[in-house]
C-alpha positions as CSV (number, residue, x, y, z in Angstrom):
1,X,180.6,-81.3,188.6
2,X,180.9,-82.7,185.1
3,X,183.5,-82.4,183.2
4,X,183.9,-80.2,180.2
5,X,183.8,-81.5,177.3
6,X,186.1,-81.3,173.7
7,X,183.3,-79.8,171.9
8,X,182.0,-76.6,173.9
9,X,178.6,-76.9,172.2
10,X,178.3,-80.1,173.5
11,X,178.0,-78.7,177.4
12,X,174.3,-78.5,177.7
13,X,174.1,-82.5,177.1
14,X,173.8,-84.4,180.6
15,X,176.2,-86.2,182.2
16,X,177.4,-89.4,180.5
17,X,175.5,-88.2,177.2
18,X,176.6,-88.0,173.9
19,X,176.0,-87.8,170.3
20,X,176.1,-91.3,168.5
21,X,175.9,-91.7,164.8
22,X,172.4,-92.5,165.0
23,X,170.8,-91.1,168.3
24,X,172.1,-89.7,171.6
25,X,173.7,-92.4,173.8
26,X,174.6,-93.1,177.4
27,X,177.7,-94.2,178.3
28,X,177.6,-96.5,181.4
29,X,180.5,-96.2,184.3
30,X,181.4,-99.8,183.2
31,X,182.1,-98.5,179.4
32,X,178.5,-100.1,177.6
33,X,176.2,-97.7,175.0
34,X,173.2,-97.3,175.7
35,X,170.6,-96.1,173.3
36,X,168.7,-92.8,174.8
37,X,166.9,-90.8,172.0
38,X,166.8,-90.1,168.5
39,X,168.9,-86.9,167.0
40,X,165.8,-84.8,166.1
41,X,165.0,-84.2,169.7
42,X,165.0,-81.1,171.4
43,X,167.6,-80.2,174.1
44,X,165.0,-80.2,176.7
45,X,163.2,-83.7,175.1
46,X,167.2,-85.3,175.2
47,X,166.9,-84.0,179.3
48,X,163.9,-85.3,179.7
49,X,164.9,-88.6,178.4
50,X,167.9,-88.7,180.2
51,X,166.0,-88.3,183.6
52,X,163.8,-91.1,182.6
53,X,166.3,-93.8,182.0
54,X,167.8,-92.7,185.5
55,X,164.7,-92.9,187.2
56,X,163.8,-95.9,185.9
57,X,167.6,-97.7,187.2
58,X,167.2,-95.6,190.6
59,X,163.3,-97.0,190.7
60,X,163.9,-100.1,189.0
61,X,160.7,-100.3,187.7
62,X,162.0,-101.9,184.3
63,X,163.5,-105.2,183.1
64,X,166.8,-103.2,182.1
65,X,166.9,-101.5,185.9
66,X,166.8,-105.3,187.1
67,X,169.5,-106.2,184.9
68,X,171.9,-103.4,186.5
69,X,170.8,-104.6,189.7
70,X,172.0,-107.9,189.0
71,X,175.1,-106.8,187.2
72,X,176.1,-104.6,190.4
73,X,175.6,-107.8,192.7
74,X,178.0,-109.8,194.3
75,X,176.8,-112.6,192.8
76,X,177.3,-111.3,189.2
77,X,181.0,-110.4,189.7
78,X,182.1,-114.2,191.5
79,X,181.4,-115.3,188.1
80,X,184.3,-116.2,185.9
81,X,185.3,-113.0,183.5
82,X,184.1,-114.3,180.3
83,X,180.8,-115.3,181.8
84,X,180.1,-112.0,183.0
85,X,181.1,-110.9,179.7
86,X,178.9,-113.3,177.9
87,X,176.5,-112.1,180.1
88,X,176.0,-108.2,179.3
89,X,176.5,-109.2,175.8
90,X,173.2,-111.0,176.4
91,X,171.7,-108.2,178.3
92,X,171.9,-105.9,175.4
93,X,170.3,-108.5,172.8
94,X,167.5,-109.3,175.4
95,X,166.9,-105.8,176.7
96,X,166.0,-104.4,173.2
97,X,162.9,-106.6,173.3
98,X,162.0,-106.2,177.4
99,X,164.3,-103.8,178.7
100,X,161.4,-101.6,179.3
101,X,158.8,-103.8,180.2
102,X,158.1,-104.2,184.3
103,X,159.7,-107.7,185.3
104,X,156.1,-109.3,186.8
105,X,154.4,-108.1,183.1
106,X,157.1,-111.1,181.2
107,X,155.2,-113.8,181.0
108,X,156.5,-117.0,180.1
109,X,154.3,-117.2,176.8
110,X,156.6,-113.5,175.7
111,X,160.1,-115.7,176.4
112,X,158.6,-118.4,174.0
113,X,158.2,-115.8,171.7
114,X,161.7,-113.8,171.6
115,X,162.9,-117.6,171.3
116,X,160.7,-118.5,168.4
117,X,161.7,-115.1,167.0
118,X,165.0,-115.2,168.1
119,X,165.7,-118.9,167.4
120,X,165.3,-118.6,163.4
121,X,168.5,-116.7,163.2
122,X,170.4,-119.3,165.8
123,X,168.7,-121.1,168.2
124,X,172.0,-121.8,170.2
125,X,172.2,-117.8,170.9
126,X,167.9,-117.9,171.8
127,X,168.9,-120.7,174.4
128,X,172.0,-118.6,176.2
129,X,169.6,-115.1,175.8
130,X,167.2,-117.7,177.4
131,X,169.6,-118.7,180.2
132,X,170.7,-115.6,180.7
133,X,166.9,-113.8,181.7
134,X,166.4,-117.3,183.9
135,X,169.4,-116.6,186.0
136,X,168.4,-112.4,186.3
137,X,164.7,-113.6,187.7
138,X,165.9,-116.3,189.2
139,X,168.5,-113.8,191.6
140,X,165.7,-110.8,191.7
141,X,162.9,-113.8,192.9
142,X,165.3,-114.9,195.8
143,X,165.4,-111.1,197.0
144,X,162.1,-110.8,196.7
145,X,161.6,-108.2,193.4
146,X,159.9,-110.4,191.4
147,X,156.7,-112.9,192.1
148,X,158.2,-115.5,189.3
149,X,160.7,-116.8,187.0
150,X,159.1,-116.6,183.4
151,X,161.4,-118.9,181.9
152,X,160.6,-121.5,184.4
153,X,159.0,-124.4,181.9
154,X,159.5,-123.1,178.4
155,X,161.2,-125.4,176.6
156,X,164.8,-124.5,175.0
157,X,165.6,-125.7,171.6
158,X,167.8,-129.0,171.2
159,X,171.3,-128.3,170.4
160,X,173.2,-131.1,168.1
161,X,176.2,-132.4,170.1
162,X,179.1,-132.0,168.3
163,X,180.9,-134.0,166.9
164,X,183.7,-133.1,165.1
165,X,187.1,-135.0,165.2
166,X,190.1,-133.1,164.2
167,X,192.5,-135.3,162.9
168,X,196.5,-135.9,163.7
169,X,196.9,-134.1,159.8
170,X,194.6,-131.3,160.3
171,X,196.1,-130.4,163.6
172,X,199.9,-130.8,162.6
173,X,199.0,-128.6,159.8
174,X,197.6,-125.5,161.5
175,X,200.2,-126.1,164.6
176,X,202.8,-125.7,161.8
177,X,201.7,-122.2,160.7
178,X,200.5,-121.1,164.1
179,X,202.7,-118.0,166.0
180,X,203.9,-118.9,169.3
181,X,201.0,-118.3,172.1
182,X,198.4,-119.7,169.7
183,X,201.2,-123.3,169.5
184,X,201.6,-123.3,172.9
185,X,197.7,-123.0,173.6
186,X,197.0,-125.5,171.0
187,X,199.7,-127.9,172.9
188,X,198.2,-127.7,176.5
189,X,194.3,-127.8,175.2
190,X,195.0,-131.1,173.5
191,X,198.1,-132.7,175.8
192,X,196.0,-131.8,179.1
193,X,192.7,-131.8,177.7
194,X,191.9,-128.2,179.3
195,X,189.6,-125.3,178.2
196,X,190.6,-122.1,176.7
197,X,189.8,-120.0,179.3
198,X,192.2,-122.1,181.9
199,X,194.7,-121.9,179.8
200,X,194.7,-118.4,179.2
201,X,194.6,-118.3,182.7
202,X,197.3,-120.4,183.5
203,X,199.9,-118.8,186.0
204,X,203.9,-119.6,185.8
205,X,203.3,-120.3,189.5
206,X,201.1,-123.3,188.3
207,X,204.7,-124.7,187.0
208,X,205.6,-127.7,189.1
209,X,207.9,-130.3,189.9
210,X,205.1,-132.9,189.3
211,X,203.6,-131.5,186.4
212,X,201.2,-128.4,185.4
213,X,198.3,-127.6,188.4
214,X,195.2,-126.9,186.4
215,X,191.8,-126.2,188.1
216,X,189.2,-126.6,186.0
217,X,186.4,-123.5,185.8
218,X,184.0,-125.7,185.1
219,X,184.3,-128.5,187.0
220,X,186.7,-126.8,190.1
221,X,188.7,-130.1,190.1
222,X,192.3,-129.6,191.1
223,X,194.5,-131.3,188.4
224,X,198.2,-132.0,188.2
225,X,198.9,-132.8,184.7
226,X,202.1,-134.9,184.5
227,X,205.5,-134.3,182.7
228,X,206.1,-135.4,179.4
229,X,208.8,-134.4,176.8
230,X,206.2,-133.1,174.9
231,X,204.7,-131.0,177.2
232,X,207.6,-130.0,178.9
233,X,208.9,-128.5,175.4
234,X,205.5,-126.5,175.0
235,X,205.9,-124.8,178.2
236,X,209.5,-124.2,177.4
237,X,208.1,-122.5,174.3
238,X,206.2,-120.0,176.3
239,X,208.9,-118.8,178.0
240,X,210.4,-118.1,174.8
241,X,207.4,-114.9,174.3
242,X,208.6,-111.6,174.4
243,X,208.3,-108.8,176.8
244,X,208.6,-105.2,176.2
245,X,211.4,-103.6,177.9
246,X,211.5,-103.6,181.7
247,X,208.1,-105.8,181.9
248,X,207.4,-108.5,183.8
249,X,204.5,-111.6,183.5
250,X,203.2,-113.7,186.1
251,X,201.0,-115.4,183.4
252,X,202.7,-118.6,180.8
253,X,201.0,-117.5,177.9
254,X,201.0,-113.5,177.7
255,X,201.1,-110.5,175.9
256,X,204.6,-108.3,175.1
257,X,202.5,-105.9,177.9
258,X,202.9,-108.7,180.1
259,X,199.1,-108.8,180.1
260,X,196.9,-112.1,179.9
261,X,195.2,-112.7,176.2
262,X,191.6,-111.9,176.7
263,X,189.4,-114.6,174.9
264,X,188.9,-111.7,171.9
265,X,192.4,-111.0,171.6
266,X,193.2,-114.8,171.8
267,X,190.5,-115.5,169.4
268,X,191.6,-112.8,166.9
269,X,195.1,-114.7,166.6
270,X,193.5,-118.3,166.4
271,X,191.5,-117.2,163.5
272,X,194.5,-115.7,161.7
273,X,196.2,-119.4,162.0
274,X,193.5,-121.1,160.9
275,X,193.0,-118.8,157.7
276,X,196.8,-119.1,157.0
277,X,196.3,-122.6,157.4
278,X,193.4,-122.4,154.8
279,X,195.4,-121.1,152.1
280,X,198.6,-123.4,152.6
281,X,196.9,-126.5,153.0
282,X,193.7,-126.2,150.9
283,X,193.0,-129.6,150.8
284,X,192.3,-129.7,154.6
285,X,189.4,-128.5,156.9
286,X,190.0,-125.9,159.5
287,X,186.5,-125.5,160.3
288,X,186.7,-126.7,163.9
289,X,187.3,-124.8,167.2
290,X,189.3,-124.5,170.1
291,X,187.2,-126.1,172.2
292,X,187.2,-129.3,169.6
293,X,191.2,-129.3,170.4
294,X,189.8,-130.8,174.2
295,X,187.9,-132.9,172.9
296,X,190.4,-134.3,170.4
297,X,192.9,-134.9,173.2
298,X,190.1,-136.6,175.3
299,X,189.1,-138.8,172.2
300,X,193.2,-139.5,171.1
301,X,193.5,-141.0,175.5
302,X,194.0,-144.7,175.7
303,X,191.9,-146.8,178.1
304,X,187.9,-147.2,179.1
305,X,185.5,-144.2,179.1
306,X,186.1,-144.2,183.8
307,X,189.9,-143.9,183.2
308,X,189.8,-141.1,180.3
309,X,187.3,-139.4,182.5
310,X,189.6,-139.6,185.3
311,X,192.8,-137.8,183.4
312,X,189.8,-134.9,181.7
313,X,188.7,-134.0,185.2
314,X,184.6,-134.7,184.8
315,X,182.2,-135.1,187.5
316,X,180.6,-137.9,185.9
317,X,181.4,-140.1,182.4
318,X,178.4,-138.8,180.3
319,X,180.1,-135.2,180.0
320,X,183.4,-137.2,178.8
321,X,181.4,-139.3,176.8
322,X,180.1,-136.1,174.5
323,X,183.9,-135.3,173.7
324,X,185.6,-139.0,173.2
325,X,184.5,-138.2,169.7
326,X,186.7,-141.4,167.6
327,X,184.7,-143.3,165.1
328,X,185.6,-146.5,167.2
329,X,186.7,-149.3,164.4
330,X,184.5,-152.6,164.8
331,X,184.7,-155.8,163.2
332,X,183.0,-157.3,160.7
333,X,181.1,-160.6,160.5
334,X,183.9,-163.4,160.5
335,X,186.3,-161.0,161.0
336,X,186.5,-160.9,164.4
Protein backbone atom coordinates (compact mmCIF):
# COMPACT_ATOMS: atom_id res chain seq x y z
CA UNK A 1 0.00 0.00 0.00
CA UNK A 2 1.72 3.25 -0.57
CA UNK A 3 2.28 5.57 1.60
CA UNK A 4 0.46 8.81 2.06
CA UNK A 5 1.94 11.44 1.13
CA UNK A 6 2.59 15.35 2.77
CA UNK A 7 0.59 16.95 0.14
CA UNK A 8 -3.02 15.21 0.06
CA UNK A 9 -3.43 16.36 -3.59
CA UNK A 10 -0.56 14.58 -4.43
CA UNK A 11 -2.30 10.96 -3.69
CA UNK A 12 -3.47 10.14 -7.08
CA UNK A 13 0.35 10.21 -8.44
CA UNK A 14 1.82 6.46 -8.56
CA UNK A 15 4.13 5.04 -6.40
CA UNK A 16 7.61 6.50 -6.32
CA UNK A 17 6.26 9.63 -8.46
CA UNK A 18 6.58 13.01 -7.87
CA UNK A 19 6.53 16.53 -9.01
CA UNK A 20 10.10 17.90 -10.04
CA UNK A 21 10.66 21.40 -10.99
CA UNK A 22 10.51 20.63 -14.44
CA UNK A 23 8.52 17.33 -15.05
CA UNK A 24 7.27 14.44 -12.95
CA UNK A 25 10.06 12.17 -11.69
CA UNK A 26 10.70 8.75 -10.44
CA UNK A 27 12.50 8.15 -7.60
CA UNK A 28 14.48 4.84 -7.72
CA UNK A 29 14.66 2.39 -4.39
CA UNK A 30 18.42 3.20 -4.57
CA UNK A 31 17.68 7.10 -4.28
CA UNK A 32 18.46 8.18 -8.38
CA UNK A 33 15.71 10.72 -10.39
CA UNK A 34 14.50 9.66 -13.07
CA UNK A 35 12.87 11.84 -15.65
CA UNK A 36 9.07 10.46 -16.45
CA UNK A 37 6.92 13.23 -18.12
CA UNK A 38 6.48 16.76 -18.68
CA UNK A 39 4.11 18.85 -16.14
CA UNK A 40 1.32 19.53 -18.76
CA UNK A 41 0.24 15.95 -18.72
CA UNK A 42 -2.87 14.74 -17.65
CA UNK A 43 -3.21 12.54 -14.53
CA UNK A 44 -4.11 9.58 -16.65
CA UNK A 45 -1.13 10.50 -19.42
CA UNK A 46 1.45 10.73 -16.00
CA UNK A 47 -0.15 6.89 -15.27
CA UNK A 48 0.26 5.83 -18.41
CA UNK A 49 3.74 6.95 -18.43
CA UNK A 50 4.54 5.58 -15.30
CA UNK A 51 3.35 1.99 -16.47
CA UNK A 52 5.54 2.33 -19.42
CA UNK A 53 8.81 2.90 -17.79
CA UNK A 54 7.91 -0.18 -15.45
CA UNK A 55 7.11 -2.27 -18.24
CA UNK A 56 9.96 -1.47 -20.02
CA UNK A 57 12.58 -2.43 -16.59
CA UNK A 58 10.14 -5.57 -15.97
CA UNK A 59 10.45 -6.39 -19.99
CA UNK A 60 13.79 -5.08 -20.42
CA UNK A 61 13.18 -4.20 -23.81
CA UNK A 62 15.38 -0.91 -23.52
CA UNK A 63 19.01 0.13 -23.05
CA UNK A 64 18.04 1.81 -19.54
CA UNK A 65 16.15 -1.72 -18.44
CA UNK A 66 19.68 -3.39 -19.28
CA UNK A 67 21.35 -1.00 -17.25
CA UNK A 68 19.15 -1.87 -14.02
CA UNK A 69 19.78 -5.28 -14.80
CA UNK A 70 23.36 -4.80 -14.58
CA UNK A 71 23.21 -2.53 -11.64
CA UNK A 72 21.16 -5.23 -9.67
CA UNK A 73 23.85 -7.98 -10.53
CA UNK A 74 26.33 -9.43 -8.45
CA UNK A 75 28.78 -8.47 -10.55
CA UNK A 76 28.02 -4.73 -10.28
CA UNK A 77 28.04 -4.54 -6.49
CA UNK A 78 31.84 -6.65 -6.04
CA UNK A 79 32.99 -3.51 -7.54
CA UNK A 80 34.71 -1.05 -5.41
CA UNK A 81 32.16 1.89 -4.03
CA UNK A 82 33.36 4.62 -6.06
CA UNK A 83 33.33 2.62 -9.19
CA UNK A 84 29.86 1.73 -8.87
CA UNK A 85 29.29 5.24 -8.21
CA UNK A 86 31.23 6.41 -11.13
CA UNK A 87 29.30 4.08 -12.80
CA UNK A 88 25.47 5.25 -12.47
CA UNK A 89 26.83 8.61 -12.80
CA UNK A 90 27.68 7.37 -16.29
CA UNK A 91 24.47 5.58 -16.72
CA UNK A 92 22.54 8.77 -16.45
CA UNK A 93 24.74 10.79 -19.03
CA UNK A 94 24.62 7.73 -21.45
CA UNK A 95 20.96 6.81 -21.00
CA UNK A 96 19.68 10.30 -22.14
CA UNK A 97 21.00 9.46 -25.54
CA UNK A 98 20.07 5.40 -25.72
CA UNK A 99 18.19 4.73 -22.69
CA UNK A 100 15.28 4.00 -24.82
CA UNK A 101 16.63 2.41 -27.70
CA UNK A 102 16.55 -1.71 -27.77
CA UNK A 103 20.22 -2.88 -26.94
CA UNK A 104 20.78 -5.04 -30.53
CA UNK A 105 19.47 -1.54 -32.42
CA UNK A 106 23.20 0.33 -30.95
CA UNK A 107 25.27 -0.05 -33.40
CA UNK A 108 28.79 0.61 -33.07
CA UNK A 109 28.66 3.53 -35.83
CA UNK A 110 25.83 5.36 -32.85
CA UNK A 111 28.80 4.95 -30.00
CA UNK A 112 31.22 6.76 -32.47
CA UNK A 113 28.80 9.23 -32.55
CA UNK A 114 27.79 10.11 -28.78
CA UNK A 115 31.78 10.08 -28.57
CA UNK A 116 32.32 12.51 -31.37
CA UNK A 117 29.37 14.51 -29.86
CA UNK A 118 30.24 13.83 -26.57
CA UNK A 119 34.03 14.23 -26.91
CA UNK A 120 33.95 18.06 -27.88
CA UNK A 121 32.97 18.99 -24.40
CA UNK A 122 35.71 16.37 -22.79
CA UNK A 123 36.87 13.59 -24.45
CA UNK A 124 38.20 11.93 -21.15
CA UNK A 125 34.34 11.81 -19.87
CA UNK A 126 33.32 10.28 -23.78
CA UNK A 127 36.01 7.54 -23.11
CA UNK A 128 34.71 6.50 -19.32
CA UNK A 129 30.71 6.94 -20.81
CA UNK A 130 32.47 4.74 -23.52
CA UNK A 131 33.78 2.15 -21.01
CA UNK A 132 31.05 2.21 -19.06
CA UNK A 133 28.26 0.91 -22.08
CA UNK A 134 31.31 -1.72 -23.12
CA UNK A 135 31.28 -3.30 -19.72
CA UNK A 136 26.97 -3.27 -19.57
CA UNK A 137 27.06 -5.23 -23.13
CA UNK A 138 29.87 -6.92 -22.42
CA UNK A 139 27.88 -8.58 -18.89
CA UNK A 140 24.26 -8.73 -20.90
CA UNK A 141 26.34 -10.61 -24.07
CA UNK A 142 27.77 -13.33 -21.60
CA UNK A 143 24.11 -14.00 -20.39
CA UNK A 144 22.92 -14.18 -23.45
CA UNK A 145 20.61 -10.70 -23.82
CA UNK A 146 22.44 -9.22 -26.36
CA UNK A 147 23.95 -10.68 -29.94
CA UNK A 148 27.04 -7.94 -29.54
CA UNK A 149 29.17 -5.49 -27.90
CA UNK A 150 28.87 -2.17 -29.95
CA UNK A 151 31.81 -0.66 -28.55
CA UNK A 152 33.86 -3.55 -29.57
CA UNK A 153 36.38 -1.68 -32.21
CA UNK A 154 35.60 1.97 -31.96
CA UNK A 155 38.37 3.73 -31.28
CA UNK A 156 38.62 5.90 -27.85
CA UNK A 157 40.17 9.20 -27.92
CA UNK A 158 44.02 9.56 -26.70
CA UNK A 159 44.28 10.94 -23.31
CA UNK A 160 47.64 13.07 -22.58
CA UNK A 161 49.50 11.39 -19.71
CA UNK A 162 50.03 13.57 -17.14
CA UNK A 163 52.54 14.96 -16.16
CA UNK A 164 52.53 17.29 -13.56
CA UNK A 165 55.23 17.42 -10.76
CA UNK A 166 54.23 19.03 -7.55
CA UNK A 167 57.09 20.39 -5.99
CA UNK A 168 58.70 20.11 -2.25
CA UNK A 169 57.34 24.19 -2.04
CA UNK A 170 54.02 23.77 -3.47
CA UNK A 171 53.29 20.83 -1.28
CA UNK A 172 54.74 22.31 2.14
CA UNK A 173 52.57 25.17 1.32
CA UNK A 174 49.08 23.65 1.01
CA UNK A 175 50.11 20.95 3.86
CA UNK A 176 50.66 24.15 5.98
CA UNK A 177 47.11 25.45 5.56
CA UNK A 178 45.39 22.09 5.29
CA UNK A 179 42.84 20.89 8.48
CA UNK A 180 43.80 17.71 9.91
CA UNK A 181 42.21 14.62 7.76
CA UNK A 182 43.09 16.41 4.58
CA UNK A 183 47.32 16.63 6.27
CA UNK A 184 47.13 13.35 7.21
CA UNK A 185 45.81 12.09 3.70
CA UNK A 186 48.24 14.28 1.98
CA UNK A 187 51.07 12.51 4.32
CA UNK A 188 50.23 8.82 3.57
CA UNK A 189 49.39 9.54 -0.42
CA UNK A 190 52.90 10.89 -0.85
CA UNK A 191 55.02 8.87 2.10
CA UNK A 192 53.40 5.45 0.86
CA UNK A 193 52.58 6.37 -2.49
CA UNK A 194 48.81 5.04 -2.08
CA UNK A 195 45.51 6.22 -3.79
CA UNK A 196 42.81 8.22 -2.34
CA UNK A 197 40.36 5.79 -2.19
CA UNK A 198 42.77 3.33 0.07
CA UNK A 199 43.48 5.77 2.17
CA UNK A 200 40.15 6.75 2.88
CA UNK A 201 39.68 3.31 3.38
CA UNK A 202 42.36 2.61 5.68
CA UNK A 203 41.25 0.77 8.88
CA UNK A 204 43.07 1.41 12.52
CA UNK A 205 43.35 -2.35 12.38
CA UNK A 206 45.71 -1.91 9.32
CA UNK A 207 48.16 -0.24 12.25
CA UNK A 208 51.11 -2.57 12.72
CA UNK A 209 54.10 -3.34 14.45
CA UNK A 210 55.93 -3.42 11.05
CA UNK A 211 54.41 -0.68 9.43
CA UNK A 212 50.90 0.36 7.75
CA UNK A 213 49.14 -2.87 5.65
CA UNK A 214 47.85 -1.26 2.51
CA UNK A 215 46.20 -3.37 -0.29
CA UNK A 216 46.00 -1.70 -3.19
CA UNK A 217 42.31 -1.51 -5.20
CA UNK A 218 43.87 -1.39 -8.12
CA UNK A 219 46.50 -3.59 -8.17
CA UNK A 220 45.22 -6.15 -4.97
CA UNK A 221 48.92 -6.26 -3.83
CA UNK A 222 49.29 -6.65 -0.15
CA UNK A 223 51.77 -3.92 1.08
CA UNK A 224 53.40 -3.20 4.49
CA UNK A 225 54.59 0.25 4.34
CA UNK A 226 57.48 0.59 6.87
CA UNK A 227 57.91 2.94 9.95
CA UNK A 228 59.43 6.14 9.67
CA UNK A 229 59.35 9.17 12.13
CA UNK A 230 57.64 10.85 9.63
CA UNK A 231 54.98 8.57 9.03
CA UNK A 232 54.65 7.47 12.35
CA UNK A 233 53.85 11.28 13.42
CA UNK A 234 51.06 11.46 10.55
CA UNK A 235 49.27 8.54 11.92
CA UNK A 236 49.64 9.88 15.35
CA UNK A 237 47.90 12.96 13.95
CA UNK A 238 44.85 11.01 12.99
CA UNK A 239 44.26 9.86 16.14
CA UNK A 240 44.25 13.29 17.27
CA UNK A 241 40.42 13.81 15.07
CA UNK A 242 37.58 14.22 17.07
CA UNK A 243 34.59 12.15 17.86
CA UNK A 244 31.23 13.24 18.88
CA UNK A 245 30.31 12.14 22.29
CA UNK A 246 30.03 8.38 22.95
CA UNK A 247 31.23 7.52 19.23
CA UNK A 248 33.50 5.23 18.21
CA UNK A 249 35.79 4.66 14.61
CA UNK A 250 37.27 1.76 13.29
CA UNK A 251 38.52 3.86 10.34
CA UNK A 252 42.27 6.31 10.77
CA UNK A 253 40.95 9.01 8.96
CA UNK A 254 37.11 9.69 9.89
CA UNK A 255 34.48 11.83 10.40
CA UNK A 256 33.29 13.42 14.09
CA UNK A 257 30.20 10.59 13.21
CA UNK A 258 32.87 8.18 13.23
CA UNK A 259 31.89 7.59 9.60
CA UNK A 260 34.58 7.10 6.65
CA UNK A 261 35.03 10.39 4.26
CA UNK A 262 33.24 9.55 1.13
CA UNK A 263 35.40 10.71 -1.94
CA UNK A 264 32.78 13.87 -2.26
CA UNK A 265 33.01 14.78 1.24
CA UNK A 266 36.84 14.29 1.16
CA UNK A 267 37.05 16.12 -2.01
CA UNK A 268 34.94 19.01 -0.78
CA UNK A 269 37.65 19.60 2.13
CA UNK A 270 40.70 19.13 -0.36
CA UNK A 271 39.40 21.88 -2.53
CA UNK A 272 38.87 24.22 0.44
CA UNK A 273 42.82 23.74 1.24
CA UNK A 274 43.86 24.28 -1.95
CA UNK A 275 41.77 27.58 -2.37
CA UNK A 276 43.16 28.72 1.07
CA UNK A 277 46.32 27.84 -0.21
CA UNK A 278 45.60 30.10 -3.37
CA UNK A 279 45.08 33.11 -1.62
CA UNK A 280 48.06 32.80 0.99
CA UNK A 281 50.62 31.80 -1.28
CA UNK A 282 49.61 33.51 -4.71
CA UNK A 283 52.73 33.02 -6.22
CA UNK A 284 52.37 29.17 -6.26
CA UNK A 285 50.27 26.65 -8.36
CA UNK A 286 47.74 24.58 -6.72
CA UNK A 287 46.30 23.29 -9.82
CA UNK A 288 47.22 19.62 -9.25
CA UNK A 289 45.27 16.70 -7.76
CA UNK A 290 45.31 14.20 -5.23
CA UNK A 291 46.16 11.67 -7.34
CA UNK A 292 49.45 13.84 -8.51
CA UNK A 293 50.40 13.54 -4.58
CA UNK A 294 51.20 9.50 -5.59
CA UNK A 295 52.78 10.27 -8.16
CA UNK A 296 54.99 12.91 -6.49
CA UNK A 297 55.96 10.40 -3.83
CA UNK A 298 56.78 7.78 -6.57
CA UNK A 299 58.86 10.38 -8.55
CA UNK A 300 60.72 11.93 -5.05
CA UNK A 301 61.86 7.49 -4.38
CA UNK A 302 65.55 6.94 -4.78
CA UNK A 303 66.77 4.05 -6.89
CA UNK A 304 66.07 2.46 -10.60
CA UNK A 305 62.54 2.46 -12.14
CA UNK A 306 62.39 -2.08 -10.86
CA UNK A 307 63.10 -0.88 -7.17
CA UNK A 308 60.58 2.23 -7.14
CA UNK A 309 58.16 -0.10 -8.73
CA UNK A 310 58.75 -2.56 -6.10
CA UNK A 311 57.93 0.02 -2.97
CA UNK A 312 54.54 1.63 -5.36
CA UNK A 313 53.08 -1.91 -5.63
CA UNK A 314 52.79 -2.19 -9.74
CA UNK A 315 52.24 -5.16 -11.70
CA UNK A 316 54.71 -4.14 -14.24
CA UNK A 317 57.26 -0.83 -14.55
CA UNK A 318 55.39 0.96 -17.48
CA UNK A 319 52.46 1.90 -14.97
CA UNK A 320 55.31 3.31 -12.48
CA UNK A 321 56.92 4.69 -15.30
CA UNK A 322 53.75 7.20 -16.12
CA UNK A 323 54.00 8.57 -12.41
CA UNK A 324 58.06 8.88 -11.83
CA UNK A 325 57.25 12.23 -13.25
CA UNK A 326 61.13 14.22 -12.28
CA UNK A 327 62.65 16.21 -15.04
CA UNK A 328 65.81 13.93 -14.64
CA UNK A 329 69.02 16.45 -14.69
CA UNK A 330 71.53 15.35 -17.51
CA UNK A 331 74.83 16.59 -18.38
CA UNK A 332 75.98 18.66 -20.77
CA UNK A 333 78.74 18.11 -23.52
CA UNK A 334 82.15 18.19 -21.47
CA UNK A 335 80.35 18.34 -18.54
CA UNK A 336 80.12 15.02 -17.76
Amino acid sequence: MPRIRKNPEDNWMPPRVRRGKSAYEFRTPDGRTVRLCNHDLTKSQVWAAYENFINDIKVGSNFHALCEEFFNSGDFHELATETRKDYRKYGAKVNVVFGKMKPDNIKPEHIRKYMDKRGVKSRVQANREKAFISRVFRWAYERGKVKMNPCQGVKQFKEKARTRYVTDKEYEALLSVANTPVKVAMELAYLCCARQGDILDLKKSQILNEGIMIQQSKTAVPQIKAWTERLDKAVRLAESLPLNAGMVSIYLIHQPSGLRYTRDAFNAQWGKAKAIASEKFPELDFKFTFHDLKAKGISDLEGTLNEKQGIAGHKNASQTARYDRKIPIVPVVGGQ
